[in-house]
C-alpha positions as CSV (number, residue, x, y, z in Angstrom):
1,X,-13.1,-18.5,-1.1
2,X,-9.3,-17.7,-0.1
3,X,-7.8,-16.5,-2.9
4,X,-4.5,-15.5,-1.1
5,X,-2.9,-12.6,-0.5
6,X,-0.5,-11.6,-3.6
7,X,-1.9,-12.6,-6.9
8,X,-0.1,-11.6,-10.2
9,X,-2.2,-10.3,-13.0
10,X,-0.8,-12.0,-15.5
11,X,1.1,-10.5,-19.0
12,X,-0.2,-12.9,-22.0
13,X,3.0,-14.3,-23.7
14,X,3.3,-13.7,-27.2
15,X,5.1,-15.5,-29.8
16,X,7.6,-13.5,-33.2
17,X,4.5,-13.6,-34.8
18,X,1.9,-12.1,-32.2
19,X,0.2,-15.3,-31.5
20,X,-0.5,-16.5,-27.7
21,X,3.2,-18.0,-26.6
22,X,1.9,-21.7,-24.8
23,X,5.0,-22.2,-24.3
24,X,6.6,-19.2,-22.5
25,X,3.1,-18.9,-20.8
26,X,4.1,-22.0,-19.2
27,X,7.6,-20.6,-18.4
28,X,6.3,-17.8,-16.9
29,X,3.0,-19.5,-14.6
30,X,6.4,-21.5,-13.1
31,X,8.3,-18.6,-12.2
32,X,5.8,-17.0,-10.8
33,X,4.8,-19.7,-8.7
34,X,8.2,-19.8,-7.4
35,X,8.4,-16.1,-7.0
36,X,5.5,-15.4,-4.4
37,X,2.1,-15.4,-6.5
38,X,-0.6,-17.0,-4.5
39,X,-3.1,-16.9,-7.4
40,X,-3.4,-15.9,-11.1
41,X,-6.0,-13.5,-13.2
42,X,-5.7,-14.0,-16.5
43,X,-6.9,-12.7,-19.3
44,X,-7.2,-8.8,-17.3
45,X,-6.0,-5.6,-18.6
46,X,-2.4,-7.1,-18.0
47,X,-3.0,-9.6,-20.1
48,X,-4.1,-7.2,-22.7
49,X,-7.2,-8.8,-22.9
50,X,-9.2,-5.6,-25.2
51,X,-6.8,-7.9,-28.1
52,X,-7.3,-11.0,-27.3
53,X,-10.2,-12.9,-29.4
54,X,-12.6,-14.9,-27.5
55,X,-11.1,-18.0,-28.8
56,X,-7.8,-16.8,-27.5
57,X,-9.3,-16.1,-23.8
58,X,-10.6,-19.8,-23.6
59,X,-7.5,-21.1,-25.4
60,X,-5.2,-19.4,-22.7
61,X,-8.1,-20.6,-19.7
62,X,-7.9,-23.9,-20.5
63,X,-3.9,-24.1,-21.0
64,X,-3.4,-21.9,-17.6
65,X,-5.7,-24.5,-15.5
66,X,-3.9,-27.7,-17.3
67,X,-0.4,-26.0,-16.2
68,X,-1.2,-24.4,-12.7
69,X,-3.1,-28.2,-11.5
70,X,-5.0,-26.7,-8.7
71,X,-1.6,-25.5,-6.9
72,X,-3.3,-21.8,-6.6
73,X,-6.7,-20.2,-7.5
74,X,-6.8,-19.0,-11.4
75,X,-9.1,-16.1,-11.9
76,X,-10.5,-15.6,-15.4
77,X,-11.1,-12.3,-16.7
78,X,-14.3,-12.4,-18.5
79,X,-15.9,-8.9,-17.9
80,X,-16.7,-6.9,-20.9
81,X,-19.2,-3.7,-21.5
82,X,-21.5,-6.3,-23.2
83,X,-23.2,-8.3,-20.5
84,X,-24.4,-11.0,-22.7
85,X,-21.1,-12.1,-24.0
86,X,-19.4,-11.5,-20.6
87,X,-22.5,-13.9,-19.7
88,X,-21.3,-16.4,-22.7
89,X,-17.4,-16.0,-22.0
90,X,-17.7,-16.6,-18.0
91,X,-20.1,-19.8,-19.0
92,X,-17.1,-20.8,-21.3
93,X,-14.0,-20.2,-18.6
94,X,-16.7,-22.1,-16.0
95,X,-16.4,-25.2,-18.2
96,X,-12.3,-24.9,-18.5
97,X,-12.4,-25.2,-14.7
98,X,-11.0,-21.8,-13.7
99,X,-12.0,-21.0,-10.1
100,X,-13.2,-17.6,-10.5
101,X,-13.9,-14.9,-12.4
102,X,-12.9,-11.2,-12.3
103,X,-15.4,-8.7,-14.1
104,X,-14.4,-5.1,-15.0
105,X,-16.6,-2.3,-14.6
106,X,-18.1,-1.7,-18.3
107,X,-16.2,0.6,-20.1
108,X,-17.4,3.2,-23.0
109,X,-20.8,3.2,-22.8
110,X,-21.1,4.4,-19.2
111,X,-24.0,3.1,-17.0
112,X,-25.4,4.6,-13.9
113,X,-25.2,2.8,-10.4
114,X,-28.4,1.0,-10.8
115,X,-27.1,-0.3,-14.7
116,X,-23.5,-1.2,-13.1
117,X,-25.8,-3.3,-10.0
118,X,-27.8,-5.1,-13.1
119,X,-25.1,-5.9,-15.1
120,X,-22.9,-7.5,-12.2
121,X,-25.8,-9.4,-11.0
122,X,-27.1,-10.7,-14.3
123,X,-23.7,-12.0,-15.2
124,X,-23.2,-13.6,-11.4
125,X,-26.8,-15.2,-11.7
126,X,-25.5,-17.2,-14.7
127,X,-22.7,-19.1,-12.9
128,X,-21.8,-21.2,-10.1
129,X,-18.8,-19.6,-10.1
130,X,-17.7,-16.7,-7.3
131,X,-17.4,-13.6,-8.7
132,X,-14.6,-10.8,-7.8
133,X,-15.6,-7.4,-9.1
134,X,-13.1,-5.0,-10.4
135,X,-13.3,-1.7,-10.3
136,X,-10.9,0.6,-12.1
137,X,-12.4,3.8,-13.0
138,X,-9.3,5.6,-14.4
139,X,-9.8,3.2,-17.1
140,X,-13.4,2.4,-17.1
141,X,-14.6,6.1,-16.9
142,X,-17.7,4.7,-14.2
143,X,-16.7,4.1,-10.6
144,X,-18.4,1.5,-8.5
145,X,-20.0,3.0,-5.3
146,X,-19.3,1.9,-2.2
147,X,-23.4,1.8,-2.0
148,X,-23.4,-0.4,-5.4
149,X,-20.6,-3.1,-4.4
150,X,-22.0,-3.2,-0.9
151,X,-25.5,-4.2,-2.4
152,X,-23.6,-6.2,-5.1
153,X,-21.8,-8.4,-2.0
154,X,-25.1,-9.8,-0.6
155,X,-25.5,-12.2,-3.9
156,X,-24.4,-15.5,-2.5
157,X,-20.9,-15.8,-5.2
158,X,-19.9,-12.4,-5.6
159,X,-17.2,-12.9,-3.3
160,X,-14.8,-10.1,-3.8
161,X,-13.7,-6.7,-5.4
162,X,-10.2,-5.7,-6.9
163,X,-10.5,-2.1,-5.8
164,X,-8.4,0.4,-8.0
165,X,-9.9,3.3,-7.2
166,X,-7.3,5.2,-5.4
167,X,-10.1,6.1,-3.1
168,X,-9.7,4.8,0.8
169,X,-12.4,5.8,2.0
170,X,-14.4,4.2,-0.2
171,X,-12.7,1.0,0.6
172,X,-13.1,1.9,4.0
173,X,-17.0,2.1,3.7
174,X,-16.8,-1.0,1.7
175,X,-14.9,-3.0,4.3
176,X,-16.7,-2.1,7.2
177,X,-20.6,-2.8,5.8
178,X,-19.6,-5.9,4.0
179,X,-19.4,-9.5,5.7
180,X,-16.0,-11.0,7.0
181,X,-16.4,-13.5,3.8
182,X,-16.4,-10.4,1.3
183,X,-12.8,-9.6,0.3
184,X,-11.4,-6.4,-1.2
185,X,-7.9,-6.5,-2.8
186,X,-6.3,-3.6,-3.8
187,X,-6.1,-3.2,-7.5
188,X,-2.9,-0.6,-7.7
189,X,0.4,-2.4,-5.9
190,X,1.5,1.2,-4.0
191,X,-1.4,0.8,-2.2
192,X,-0.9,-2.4,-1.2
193,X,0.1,-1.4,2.8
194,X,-2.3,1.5,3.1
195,X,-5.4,-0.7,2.1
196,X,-4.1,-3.7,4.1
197,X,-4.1,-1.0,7.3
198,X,-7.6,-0.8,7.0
199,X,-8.9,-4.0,6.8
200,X,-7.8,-5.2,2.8
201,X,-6.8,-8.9,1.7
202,X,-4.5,-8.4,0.0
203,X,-3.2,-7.3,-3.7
204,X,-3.8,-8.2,-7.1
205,X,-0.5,-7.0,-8.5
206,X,1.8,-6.0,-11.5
207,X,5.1,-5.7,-9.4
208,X,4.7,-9.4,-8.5
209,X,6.0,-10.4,-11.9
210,X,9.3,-9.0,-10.8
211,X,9.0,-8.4,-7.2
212,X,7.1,-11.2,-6.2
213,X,9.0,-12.1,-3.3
214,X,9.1,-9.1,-1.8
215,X,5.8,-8.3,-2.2
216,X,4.7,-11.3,-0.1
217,X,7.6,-10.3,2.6
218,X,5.9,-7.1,2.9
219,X,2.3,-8.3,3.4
220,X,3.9,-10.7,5.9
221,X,5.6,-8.2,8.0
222,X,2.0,-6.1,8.1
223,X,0.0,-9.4,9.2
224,X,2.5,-10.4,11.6
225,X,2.3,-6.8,13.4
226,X,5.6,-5.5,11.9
227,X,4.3,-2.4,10.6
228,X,7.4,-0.6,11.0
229,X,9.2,-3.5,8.9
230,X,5.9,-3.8,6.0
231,X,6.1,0.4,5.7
232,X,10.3,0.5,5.5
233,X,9.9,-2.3,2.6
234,X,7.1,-0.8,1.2
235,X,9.0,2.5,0.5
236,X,12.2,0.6,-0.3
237,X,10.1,-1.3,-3.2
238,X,8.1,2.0,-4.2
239,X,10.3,3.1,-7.2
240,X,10.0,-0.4,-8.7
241,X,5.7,0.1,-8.4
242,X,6.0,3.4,-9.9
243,X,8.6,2.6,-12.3
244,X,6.2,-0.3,-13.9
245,X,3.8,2.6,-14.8
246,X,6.1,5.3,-16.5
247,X,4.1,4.0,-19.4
248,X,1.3,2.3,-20.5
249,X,1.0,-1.1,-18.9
250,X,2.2,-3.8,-19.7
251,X,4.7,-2.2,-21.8
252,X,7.2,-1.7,-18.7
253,X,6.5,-5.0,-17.0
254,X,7.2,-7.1,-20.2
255,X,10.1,-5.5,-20.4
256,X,11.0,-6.1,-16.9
257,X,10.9,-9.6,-17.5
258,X,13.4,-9.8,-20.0
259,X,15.3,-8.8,-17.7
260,X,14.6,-11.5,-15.4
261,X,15.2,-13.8,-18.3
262,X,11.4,-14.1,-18.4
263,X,10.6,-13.3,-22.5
264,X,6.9,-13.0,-22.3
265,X,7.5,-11.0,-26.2
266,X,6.1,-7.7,-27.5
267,X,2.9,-6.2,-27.0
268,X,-0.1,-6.0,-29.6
269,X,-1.2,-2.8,-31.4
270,X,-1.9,0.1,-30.6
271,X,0.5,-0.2,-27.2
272,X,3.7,-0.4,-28.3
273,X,7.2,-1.5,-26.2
274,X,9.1,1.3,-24.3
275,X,11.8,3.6,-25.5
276,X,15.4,2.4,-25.0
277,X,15.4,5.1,-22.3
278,X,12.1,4.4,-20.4
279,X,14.0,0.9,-20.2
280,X,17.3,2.2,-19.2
281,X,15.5,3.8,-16.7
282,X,13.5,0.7,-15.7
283,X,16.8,-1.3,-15.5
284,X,18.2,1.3,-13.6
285,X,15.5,1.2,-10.7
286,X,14.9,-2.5,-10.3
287,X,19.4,-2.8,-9.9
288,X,18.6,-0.5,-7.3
289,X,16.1,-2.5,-5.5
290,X,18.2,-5.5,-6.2
Protein backbone atom coordinates (compact mmCIF):
# COMPACT_ATOMS: atom_id res chain seq x y z
CA UNK A 1 0.00 0.00 0.00
CA UNK A 2 1.22 3.65 -0.90
CA UNK A 3 0.71 5.54 1.95
CA UNK A 4 2.52 8.72 0.53
CA UNK A 5 5.26 10.45 1.27
CA UNK A 6 4.52 13.22 4.11
CA UNK A 7 1.89 12.11 6.52
CA UNK A 8 0.99 14.31 9.61
CA UNK A 9 0.64 12.67 12.98
CA UNK A 10 -2.16 14.16 13.98
CA UNK A 11 -2.71 16.60 17.51
CA UNK A 12 -6.30 15.43 18.92
CA UNK A 13 -8.44 18.65 19.23
CA UNK A 14 -9.73 19.37 22.47
CA UNK A 15 -12.72 21.29 23.43
CA UNK A 16 -12.76 24.25 27.02
CA UNK A 17 -13.71 21.33 28.78
CA UNK A 18 -10.97 18.60 27.65
CA UNK A 19 -13.35 16.63 25.65
CA UNK A 20 -12.38 15.44 21.93
CA UNK A 21 -13.08 18.84 19.67
CA UNK A 22 -15.24 17.11 16.41
CA UNK A 23 -15.43 20.06 15.34
CA UNK A 24 -11.96 21.75 15.18
CA UNK A 25 -10.79 18.06 14.39
CA UNK A 26 -12.59 18.66 11.25
CA UNK A 27 -11.01 22.14 10.89
CA UNK A 28 -7.81 20.95 11.22
CA UNK A 29 -8.09 17.28 8.82
CA UNK A 30 -9.02 20.32 6.05
CA UNK A 31 -6.08 22.39 6.63
CA UNK A 32 -3.93 19.83 6.60
CA UNK A 33 -5.12 18.46 3.49
CA UNK A 34 -4.57 21.68 1.92
CA UNK A 35 -1.18 22.11 3.50
CA UNK A 36 0.72 18.94 2.03
CA UNK A 37 -0.27 15.86 4.22
CA UNK A 38 -0.59 12.79 2.08
CA UNK A 39 -1.99 10.69 4.92
CA UNK A 40 -3.16 10.86 8.57
CA UNK A 41 -2.11 8.71 11.94
CA UNK A 42 -4.32 9.24 14.37
CA UNK A 43 -4.67 8.50 17.66
CA UNK A 44 -0.31 8.24 17.95
CA UNK A 45 1.73 9.83 20.66
CA UNK A 46 0.74 13.27 18.91
CA UNK A 47 -2.46 12.62 19.41
CA UNK A 48 -1.79 12.02 23.02
CA UNK A 49 -3.21 8.91 22.70
CA UNK A 50 -1.72 7.39 26.56
CA UNK A 51 -5.21 9.84 27.57
CA UNK A 52 -7.45 9.04 25.27
CA UNK A 53 -10.12 6.27 26.42
CA UNK A 54 -10.85 3.52 24.14
CA UNK A 55 -14.17 4.98 23.40
CA UNK A 56 -12.47 8.11 22.49
CA UNK A 57 -9.90 6.37 19.90
CA UNK A 58 -12.94 4.78 18.05
CA UNK A 59 -14.99 7.95 18.45
CA UNK A 60 -12.12 10.06 16.77
CA UNK A 61 -11.57 6.74 14.03
CA UNK A 62 -14.78 6.74 12.92
CA UNK A 63 -15.25 10.75 12.75
CA UNK A 64 -11.68 11.04 10.95
CA UNK A 65 -12.71 8.39 8.09
CA UNK A 66 -16.39 10.10 7.71
CA UNK A 67 -14.44 13.60 7.24
CA UNK A 68 -11.23 12.59 5.24
CA UNK A 69 -13.77 10.24 2.49
CA UNK A 70 -11.01 8.14 1.12
CA UNK A 71 -9.09 11.48 -0.23
CA UNK A 72 -5.71 9.99 1.70
CA UNK A 73 -4.83 6.89 3.76
CA UNK A 74 -5.86 7.25 7.67
CA UNK A 75 -3.64 5.26 9.88
CA UNK A 76 -5.06 4.25 13.32
CA UNK A 77 -2.95 4.09 16.17
CA UNK A 78 -3.89 1.09 18.05
CA UNK A 79 -0.61 -0.27 19.57
CA UNK A 80 -0.47 -0.66 23.26
CA UNK A 81 1.97 -2.76 25.74
CA UNK A 82 -1.19 -5.08 26.13
CA UNK A 83 -1.42 -7.24 23.00
CA UNK A 84 -4.86 -8.37 23.71
CA UNK A 85 -6.51 -5.06 23.76
CA UNK A 86 -4.22 -3.67 21.03
CA UNK A 87 -5.75 -7.01 19.40
CA UNK A 88 -9.43 -5.68 20.42
CA UNK A 89 -8.82 -1.83 19.55
CA UNK A 90 -7.19 -2.61 15.92
CA UNK A 91 -10.43 -5.14 15.34
CA UNK A 92 -12.58 -1.98 16.40
CA UNK A 93 -10.58 0.82 14.03
CA UNK A 94 -10.86 -2.30 11.23
CA UNK A 95 -14.65 -1.95 11.35
CA UNK A 96 -14.61 2.14 11.25
CA UNK A 97 -12.82 1.61 7.98
CA UNK A 98 -9.46 3.09 8.66
CA UNK A 99 -6.87 1.85 6.13
CA UNK A 100 -4.17 0.98 8.41
CA UNK A 101 -2.82 0.60 11.58
CA UNK A 102 0.35 1.94 13.23
CA UNK A 103 1.51 -0.24 16.46
CA UNK A 104 4.16 1.21 18.91
CA UNK A 105 6.68 -0.88 20.35
CA UNK A 106 5.31 -1.85 23.95
CA UNK A 107 6.24 0.36 26.44
CA UNK A 108 7.02 -0.35 30.37
CA UNK A 109 7.10 -3.73 30.65
CA UNK A 110 10.02 -4.32 28.25
CA UNK A 111 10.09 -7.55 26.16
CA UNK A 112 13.05 -9.14 24.53
CA UNK A 113 13.31 -9.42 20.59
CA UNK A 114 11.68 -12.72 20.38
CA UNK A 115 8.44 -11.14 22.84
CA UNK A 116 8.48 -7.78 20.54
CA UNK A 117 8.39 -10.56 17.15
CA UNK A 118 5.17 -12.34 19.09
CA UNK A 119 3.50 -9.44 19.98
CA UNK A 120 3.64 -7.75 16.44
CA UNK A 121 2.62 -10.91 14.80
CA UNK A 122 -0.13 -11.95 17.05
CA UNK A 123 -1.75 -8.52 16.72
CA UNK A 124 -1.17 -8.63 12.62
CA UNK A 125 -2.67 -12.20 12.51
CA UNK A 126 -5.90 -10.77 13.84
CA UNK A 127 -6.60 -8.33 10.98
CA UNK A 128 -6.92 -7.94 7.34
CA UNK A 129 -5.63 -4.82 7.83
CA UNK A 130 -1.68 -3.81 6.78
CA UNK A 131 0.20 -3.08 9.56
CA UNK A 132 3.00 -0.21 9.91
CA UNK A 133 5.30 -0.81 12.87
CA UNK A 134 6.64 2.02 14.91
CA UNK A 135 9.50 1.97 16.61
CA UNK A 136 10.47 4.74 19.04
CA UNK A 137 12.69 3.58 21.64
CA UNK A 138 13.51 6.98 23.32
CA UNK A 139 10.03 6.59 24.48
CA UNK A 140 9.40 2.95 24.44
CA UNK A 141 12.64 1.98 26.36
CA UNK A 142 12.92 -1.46 23.81
CA UNK A 143 14.30 -0.89 20.33
CA UNK A 144 13.17 -3.04 17.37
CA UNK A 145 16.19 -4.78 15.71
CA UNK A 146 16.84 -4.49 12.47
CA UNK A 147 16.87 -8.66 12.74
CA UNK A 148 13.27 -8.45 14.44
CA UNK A 149 11.47 -5.97 11.86
CA UNK A 150 13.21 -7.76 9.01
CA UNK A 151 11.60 -11.08 10.15
CA UNK A 152 8.44 -9.12 11.16
CA UNK A 153 8.23 -7.76 7.20
CA UNK A 154 7.78 -11.29 5.76
CA UNK A 155 3.94 -11.59 7.33
CA UNK A 156 1.94 -10.89 4.30
CA UNK A 157 0.28 -7.13 5.91
CA UNK A 158 2.89 -5.88 7.96
CA UNK A 159 3.69 -3.44 5.34
CA UNK A 160 5.80 -0.78 6.96
CA UNK A 161 7.75 0.76 9.92
CA UNK A 162 7.82 4.42 11.20
CA UNK A 163 11.50 4.25 12.26
CA UNK A 164 12.42 6.83 15.13
CA UNK A 165 15.33 5.41 16.17
CA UNK A 166 17.87 7.96 15.29
CA UNK A 167 19.85 5.01 14.13
CA UNK A 168 20.77 4.89 10.12
CA UNK A 169 22.29 2.18 10.04
CA UNK A 170 19.81 0.27 11.27
CA UNK A 171 17.53 1.70 8.73
CA UNK A 172 20.01 1.01 6.37
CA UNK A 173 20.08 -2.84 7.28
CA UNK A 174 16.39 -2.72 7.24
CA UNK A 175 16.06 -1.26 3.85
CA UNK A 176 18.40 -3.28 2.08
CA UNK A 177 17.09 -6.99 3.42
CA UNK A 178 13.45 -6.10 3.14
CA UNK A 179 11.31 -6.31 -0.20
CA UNK A 180 10.67 -3.18 -2.46
CA UNK A 181 6.87 -3.49 -1.09
CA UNK A 182 8.18 -2.99 2.64
CA UNK A 183 8.31 0.83 3.50
CA UNK A 184 10.29 2.61 6.21
CA UNK A 185 9.29 6.23 7.04
CA UNK A 186 11.18 8.16 9.21
CA UNK A 187 9.56 8.79 12.50
CA UNK A 188 11.69 12.14 13.56
CA UNK A 189 11.09 15.07 10.71
CA UNK A 190 15.14 16.20 10.90
CA UNK A 191 15.77 13.12 9.52
CA UNK A 192 13.55 13.28 6.93
CA UNK A 193 16.54 13.94 3.95
CA UNK A 194 19.16 11.78 5.52
CA UNK A 195 16.75 8.65 5.59
CA UNK A 196 15.28 9.49 2.24
CA UNK A 197 19.22 9.27 0.89
CA UNK A 198 19.29 5.88 1.67
CA UNK A 199 16.45 4.36 0.35
CA UNK A 200 13.34 5.80 3.00
CA UNK A 201 9.62 6.60 1.88
CA UNK A 202 9.09 9.14 3.27
CA UNK A 203 8.09 10.89 6.80
CA UNK A 204 5.59 10.58 9.28
CA UNK A 205 5.76 14.15 10.64
CA UNK A 206 5.07 16.76 13.35
CA UNK A 207 6.41 19.83 11.34
CA UNK A 208 3.74 19.06 8.78
CA UNK A 209 1.11 20.69 10.91
CA UNK A 210 2.79 23.91 10.23
CA UNK A 211 5.20 23.24 7.59
CA UNK A 212 3.33 21.06 5.54
CA UNK A 213 4.12 22.60 2.32
CA UNK A 214 7.45 22.74 2.64
CA UNK A 215 7.92 19.56 3.85
CA UNK A 216 6.53 18.06 0.61
CA UNK A 217 8.76 20.71 -1.48
CA UNK A 218 11.66 19.22 0.09
CA UNK A 219 10.92 15.49 -0.44
CA UNK A 220 10.20 16.61 -4.05
CA UNK A 221 13.44 18.28 -4.63
CA UNK A 222 15.29 14.90 -3.16
CA UNK A 223 13.08 12.55 -5.58
CA UNK A 224 13.49 14.67 -8.49
CA UNK A 225 17.50 14.54 -8.12
CA UNK A 226 17.77 18.12 -6.57
CA UNK A 227 19.75 17.16 -3.67
CA UNK A 228 21.44 20.35 -3.51
CA UNK A 229 17.84 22.18 -3.48
CA UNK A 230 16.11 19.20 -0.81
CA UNK A 231 19.56 19.67 1.68
CA UNK A 232 19.49 23.91 1.35
CA UNK A 233 15.54 23.63 2.33
CA UNK A 234 16.12 21.08 4.72
CA UNK A 235 18.51 23.34 6.77
CA UNK A 236 16.45 26.45 6.01
CA UNK A 237 13.33 24.53 7.73
CA UNK A 238 15.63 22.84 10.60
CA UNK A 239 14.95 25.40 13.43
CA UNK A 240 11.22 25.04 12.92
CA UNK A 241 11.80 20.76 13.47
CA UNK A 242 13.83 21.51 16.35
CA UNK A 243 11.88 24.27 17.68
CA UNK A 244 8.62 21.88 17.86
CA UNK A 245 10.60 19.73 20.40
CA UNK A 246 12.01 22.40 22.97
CA UNK A 247 9.36 20.68 24.93
CA UNK A 248 7.39 17.86 25.40
CA UNK A 249 5.30 17.12 22.28
CA UNK A 250 2.64 18.19 21.44
CA UNK A 251 2.86 21.06 23.71
CA UNK A 252 4.90 23.20 21.02
CA UNK A 253 2.93 22.14 17.97
CA UNK A 254 -0.48 23.03 19.41
CA UNK A 255 0.74 25.98 20.10
CA UNK A 256 2.05 26.52 16.71
CA UNK A 257 -1.20 26.19 15.38
CA UNK A 258 -2.70 28.90 17.07
CA UNK A 259 -0.68 30.65 15.40
CA UNK A 260 -1.81 29.44 12.19
CA UNK A 261 -5.28 30.24 13.28
CA UNK A 262 -5.59 26.39 13.76
CA UNK A 263 -7.06 26.08 17.73
CA UNK A 264 -6.68 22.45 18.21
CA UNK A 265 -6.94 23.59 22.48
CA UNK A 266 -4.84 22.59 25.51
CA UNK A 267 -3.27 19.53 26.27
CA UNK A 268 -4.42 16.82 28.93
CA UNK A 269 -2.66 16.20 32.29
CA UNK A 270 0.27 15.57 33.17
CA UNK A 271 1.68 17.58 29.85
CA UNK A 272 0.98 20.85 30.27
CA UNK A 273 1.10 24.05 27.38
CA UNK A 274 4.47 25.96 26.99
CA UNK A 275 5.79 28.94 28.94
CA UNK A 276 5.01 32.32 27.39
CA UNK A 277 8.73 32.30 26.51
CA UNK A 278 9.11 28.73 24.94
CA UNK A 279 6.25 30.31 22.78
CA UNK A 280 7.84 33.54 22.09
CA UNK A 281 10.55 31.71 21.14
CA UNK A 282 8.40 29.39 18.89
CA UNK A 283 6.84 32.43 17.26
CA UNK A 284 10.01 33.79 16.87
CA UNK A 285 11.49 30.88 14.68
CA UNK A 286 8.59 29.95 12.50
CA UNK A 287 8.47 34.30 11.45
CA UNK A 288 11.82 33.43 10.50
CA UNK A 289 11.10 30.62 8.30
CA UNK A 290 8.13 32.57 7.01
Amino acid sequence: MNFGQVLTAMVTPFDAKGNIDFNQTEILIEYLLDNGTDGLVVAGTTGESPTLTTEEKISLFNHVVKTVNNRVPVIAGTGSNNTQASIALTKEAERCGVDAIMLVAPYYNKPNQQGLYEHFKTIAMETSLPVMLYNIPGRSIVNITAETTIALSKIDNIVSIKEASGDLDQVSEIIEATNDTFSVYSGDDSMTLPLLSIGGAGVISVASHIIGQEMQQMVNLYNQGDTKGAAKLHRKLLPVMRGLFTAPSPSPVKAALRMKGIDSGALRLPLVSISETEERNLKNIIERIN
